[in-house]
N, C-alpha and C positions, 0 to 999 in steps of 0.2 A: 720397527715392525709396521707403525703404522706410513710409514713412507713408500714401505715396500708394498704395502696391498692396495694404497692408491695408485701408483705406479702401474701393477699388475691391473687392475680395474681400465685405469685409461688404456693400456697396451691392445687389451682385448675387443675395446672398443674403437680404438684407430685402425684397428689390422684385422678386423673382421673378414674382408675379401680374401683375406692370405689364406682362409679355411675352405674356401668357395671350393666345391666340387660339383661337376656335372652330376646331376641326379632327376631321378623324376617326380620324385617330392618333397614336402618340405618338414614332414610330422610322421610320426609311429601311429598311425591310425587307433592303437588301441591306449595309446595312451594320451588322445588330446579332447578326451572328455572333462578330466582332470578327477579329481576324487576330494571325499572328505567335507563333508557338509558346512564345516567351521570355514574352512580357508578359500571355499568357492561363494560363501554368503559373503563375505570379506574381499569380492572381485577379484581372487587370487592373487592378489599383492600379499604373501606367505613368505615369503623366500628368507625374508629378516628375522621372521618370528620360529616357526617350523617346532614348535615346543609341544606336541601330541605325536601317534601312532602317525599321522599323515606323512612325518618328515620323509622316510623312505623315496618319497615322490617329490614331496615340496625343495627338501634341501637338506639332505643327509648330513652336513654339519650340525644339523639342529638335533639330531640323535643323542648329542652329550647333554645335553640337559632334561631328558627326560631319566628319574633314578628309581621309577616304578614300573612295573607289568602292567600294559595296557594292550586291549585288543580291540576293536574296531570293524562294522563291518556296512556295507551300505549299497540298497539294489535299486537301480533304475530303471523305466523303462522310457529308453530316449525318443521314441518314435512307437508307431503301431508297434512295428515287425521287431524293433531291434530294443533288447538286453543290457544292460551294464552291471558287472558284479565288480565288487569290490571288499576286500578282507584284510585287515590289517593286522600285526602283534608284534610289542618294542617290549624287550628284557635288557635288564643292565647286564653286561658281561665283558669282559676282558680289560676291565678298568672305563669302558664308555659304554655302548649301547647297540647292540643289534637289533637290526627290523627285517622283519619276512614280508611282504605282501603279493597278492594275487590279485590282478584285475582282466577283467573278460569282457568282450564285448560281443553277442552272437547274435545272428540274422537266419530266423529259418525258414520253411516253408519257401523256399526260393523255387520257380518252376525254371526248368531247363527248356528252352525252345530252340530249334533249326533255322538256320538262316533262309529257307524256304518254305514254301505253303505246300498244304496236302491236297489234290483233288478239288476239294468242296471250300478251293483258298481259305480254310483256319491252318495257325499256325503249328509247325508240327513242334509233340511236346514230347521229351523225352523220358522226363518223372523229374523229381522234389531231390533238390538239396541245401545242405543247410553253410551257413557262415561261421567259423568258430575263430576269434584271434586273440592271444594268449598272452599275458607278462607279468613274469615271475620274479618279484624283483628281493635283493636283498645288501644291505643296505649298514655299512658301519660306521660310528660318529664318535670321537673322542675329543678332549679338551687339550688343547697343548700346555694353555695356562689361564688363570681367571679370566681372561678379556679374548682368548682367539680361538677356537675351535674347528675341526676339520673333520671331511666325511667324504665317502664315497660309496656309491651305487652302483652293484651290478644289474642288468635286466635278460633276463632270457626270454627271446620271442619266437611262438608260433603261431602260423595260420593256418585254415586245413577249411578247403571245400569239401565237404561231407557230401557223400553220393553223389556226385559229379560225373556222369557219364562220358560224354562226347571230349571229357578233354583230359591228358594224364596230368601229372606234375603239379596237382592243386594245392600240395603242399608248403609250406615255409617252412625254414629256422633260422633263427638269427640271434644278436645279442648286441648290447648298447651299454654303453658307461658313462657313471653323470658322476664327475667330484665336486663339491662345493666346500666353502670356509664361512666359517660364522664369526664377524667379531661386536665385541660390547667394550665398546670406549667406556661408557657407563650402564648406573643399571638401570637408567629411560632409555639410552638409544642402542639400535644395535643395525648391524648393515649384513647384508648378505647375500655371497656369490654364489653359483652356481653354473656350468656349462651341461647343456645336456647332448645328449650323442656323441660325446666329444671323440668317440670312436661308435663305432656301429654297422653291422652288416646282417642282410637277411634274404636270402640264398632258396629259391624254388626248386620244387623238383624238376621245373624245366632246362633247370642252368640258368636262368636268370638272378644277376645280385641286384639287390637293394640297398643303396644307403640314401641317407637326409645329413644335409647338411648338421654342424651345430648349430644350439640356440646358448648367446649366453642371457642370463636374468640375474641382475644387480638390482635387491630391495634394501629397502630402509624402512625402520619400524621405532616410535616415540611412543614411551608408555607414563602417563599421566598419575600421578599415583590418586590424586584427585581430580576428577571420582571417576576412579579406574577407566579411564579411558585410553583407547592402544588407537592409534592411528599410525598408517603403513602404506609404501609404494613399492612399485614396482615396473621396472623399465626391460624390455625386453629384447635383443638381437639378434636374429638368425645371420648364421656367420658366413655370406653368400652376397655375392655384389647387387645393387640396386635395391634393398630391400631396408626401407625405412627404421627404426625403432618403433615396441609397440607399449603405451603404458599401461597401467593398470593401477588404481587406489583403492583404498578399504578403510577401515574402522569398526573398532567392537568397543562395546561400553560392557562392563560387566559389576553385577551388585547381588551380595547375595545368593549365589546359585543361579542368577538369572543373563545371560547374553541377550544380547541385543549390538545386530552388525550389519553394513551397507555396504557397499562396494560400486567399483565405474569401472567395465572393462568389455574390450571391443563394442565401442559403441552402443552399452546395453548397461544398464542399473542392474546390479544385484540387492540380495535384502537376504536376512537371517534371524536368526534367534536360538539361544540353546537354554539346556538346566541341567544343574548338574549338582547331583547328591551326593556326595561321599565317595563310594566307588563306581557309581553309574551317570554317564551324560549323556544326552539326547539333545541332537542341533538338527536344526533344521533351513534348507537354504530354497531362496526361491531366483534363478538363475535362466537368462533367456538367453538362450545358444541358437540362434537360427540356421548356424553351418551344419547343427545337426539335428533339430528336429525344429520343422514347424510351429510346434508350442512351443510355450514356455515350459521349462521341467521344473520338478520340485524334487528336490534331495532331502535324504532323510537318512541319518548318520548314526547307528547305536553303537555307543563304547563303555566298555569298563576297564576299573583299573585297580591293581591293589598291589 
């Protein structure tokens, strides 16, 4: 087993271009904000660990090891104009673990203008619409045996310009699936794969399709039993010719109720902190995205669990 998932890791990583599809992007727009205050404080190197409500997203193998009801939920505002919702809930069922999430990202008050001027040359307006794009994802993870575990992700995506006059078909829908495997050679390390869009399409109402290539993401996560310290990486591939690997590291110290986390990813320090009572945790991530907002944002993640 472990010859074959090394095996399967290098294959995916030498034959990356075999995936390469012409396309016009490279990401599901509403899904490269990322989610979950813990594993974005922790520079998104998750993919090893994936052990909360988040996995749905981070790496649906890590579903099998969560064995309680947990819900999660967490709202952004990435920029002036633009929105990020986020909702999560992981129940144990059918021998592993199912996950529901919703994540939203909207832009409104958009003004519609003409490609020409009026008379007294201002620009001609047509009236306000808004940005709405959608993923509904749901997400099952079971154990095959103490050390290997496996998961998969479906996503349902839509987008919809809202009052959009001068143009039809502003609509989408589409859908993406991301499988991942979790294994734990021991119980400090654990390594974890993941491919996302490994299939995926998203279809206008103009007749336009969309797809994005895959991405695969291979982490590694070492947990310290003293004094509790988790350190974790993460390497990243889109599966599309010329296009480099991207890393990412992290680390969570944890004591008492108390988190404490860093992270290095796309050329940017992340930083964190959580607490966590009983059935109630609270994390909080301070995380500079400059591809999407100008500032720096601050995430703020409320979960419970029983």
């Amino acid at each position: 087993m472990k010859k074959l998932i090394l095996v399967l890791i290098t294959l995916l990583f030498l034959t990356s271009p075999c995936f390469a599809v012409g396309q016009a992007g490279l990401e599901i727009a509403v899904l490269k904000a990322g989610v979950g205050a813990r594993p974005l404080g922790m520079g998104s190197a998750f993919t090893a660990i994936a052990d909360n409500s988040d996995s749905p997203y981070w790496n649906p193998a890590g579903l099998s090891q969560i064995k309680f009801h947990e819900l999660s939920t967490m709202q952004t505002r990435l920029s002036t104009d633009t929105d990020h919702y986020y909702i999560s809930y992981v129940q144990p069922l059918f021998g592993g673990s199912l996950g529901i999430s919703w994540i939203q990202v909207g832009l409104g008050d958009i003004y519609e203008t003409g490609p020409t001027t009026e008379a007294n040359n201002e620009v001609q307006q047509f009236g306000v619409f808004s940005y709405y794009s959608n993923a509904y994802l749901i997400g099952y993870g079971q154990e095959i045996n103490k050390s290997l575990s496996w998961g998969i992700t479906g996503k349902y995506l839509t987008s919809d310009f809202a009052g959009l006059v001068t143009r039809e078909g502003g609509s989408a829908y589409g859908y993406s699936i991301t499988p991942g495997i979790l294994y734990k050679p021991s119980k400090q390390l654990s390594i974890g794969l993941k491919i996302d869009e490994i299939v995926n399409s998203q279809k206008w109402g103009t007749g336009t399709e969309e797809r994005v290539p895959p991405k695969a993401r291979l982490g590694i996560a070492y947990k310290f039993h003293n004094p509790g310290l988790t350190i974790s990486g993460d390497v990243t591939q889109i599966m599309k010719e010329n296009y480099v690997p991207e890393a990412s590291v992290g680390g969570e110290w944890k004591t008492d109720g108390l988190s404490i986390r860093m992270g290095y990813t796309n050329d940017a320090m992340t930083a964190g902190c959580g607490f966590e009572d009983r059935h109630i945790r609270i994390d909080y991530a301070y995380v500079n995205q400059l591809v999407l907002s100008k500032e720096n944002v601050h995430r703020i993640s409320l979960s419970g669990k029983w």
